[in-house]
C-alpha positions, 0 to 999 in steps of 0.5 A: 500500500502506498503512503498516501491515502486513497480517494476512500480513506478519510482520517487515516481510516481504511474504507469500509462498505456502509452498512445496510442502515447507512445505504438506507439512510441515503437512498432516504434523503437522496429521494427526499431531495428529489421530491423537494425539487419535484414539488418546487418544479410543480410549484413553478408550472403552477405559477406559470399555468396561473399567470397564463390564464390571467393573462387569457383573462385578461386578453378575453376582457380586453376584447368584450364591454361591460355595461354598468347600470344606471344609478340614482346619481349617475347614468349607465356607463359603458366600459371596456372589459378590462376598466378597473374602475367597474368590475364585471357583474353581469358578465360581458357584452360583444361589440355589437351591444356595446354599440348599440348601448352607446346609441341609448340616450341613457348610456355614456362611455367611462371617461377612465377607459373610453370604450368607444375608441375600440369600437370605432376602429374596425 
């Protein structure tokens, strides 16, 4: 044997086989490590999927109007899908019922998101 110690031999100890325990042990917390990185990888997909259906969300309203009905203080106002200053109640309307409620005497366009610039530009 030569002086200096092999790649096995750790404090002037020789290398000897783990015991069945110790490669138990291993196996256990190699597998733990790859479920930690599995779950985080999920995690990650989970997000991305998320912001991908918000953002289809968002396109979708993007594209539809939405109808606030008229209040005692106020007449109705037509907004684009995505005006924040109106949430969605009732759900959203095409172009062609936003055209026609920006007909009404009763209707004005949001002043915030002007939908009727979209409407105009076809």
């Amino acid at each position: 044997m030569s002086e200096w110690p092999g790649p096995y031999e750790l404090d002037d100890q020789p290398y000897r086989e783990p015991t069945p325990l110790e490669k138990g042990r291993a196996v256990v917390e190699w597998l733990e490590y790859q479920l930690r990185q599995a779950r985080r990888r999920v995690q990650e997909l989970e997000a991305q999927e998320a912001e991908a259906e918000r953002r289809r969300r968002q396109a979708y309203a993007g594209r539809r109007w939405k109808l606030q009905p008229e209040r005692p203080d106020a007449m109705a106002l037509l907004h684009r899908g995505d005006c924040a200053t109106y949430p969605v109640v009732g759900g959203y309307i095409d172009r062609g019922e936003a055209l026609i409620a920006l007909e009404l005497p009763d209707v004005e366009p949001c002043r915030v998101c002007r939908p009727e610039t979209g409407l105009t530009h076809r």
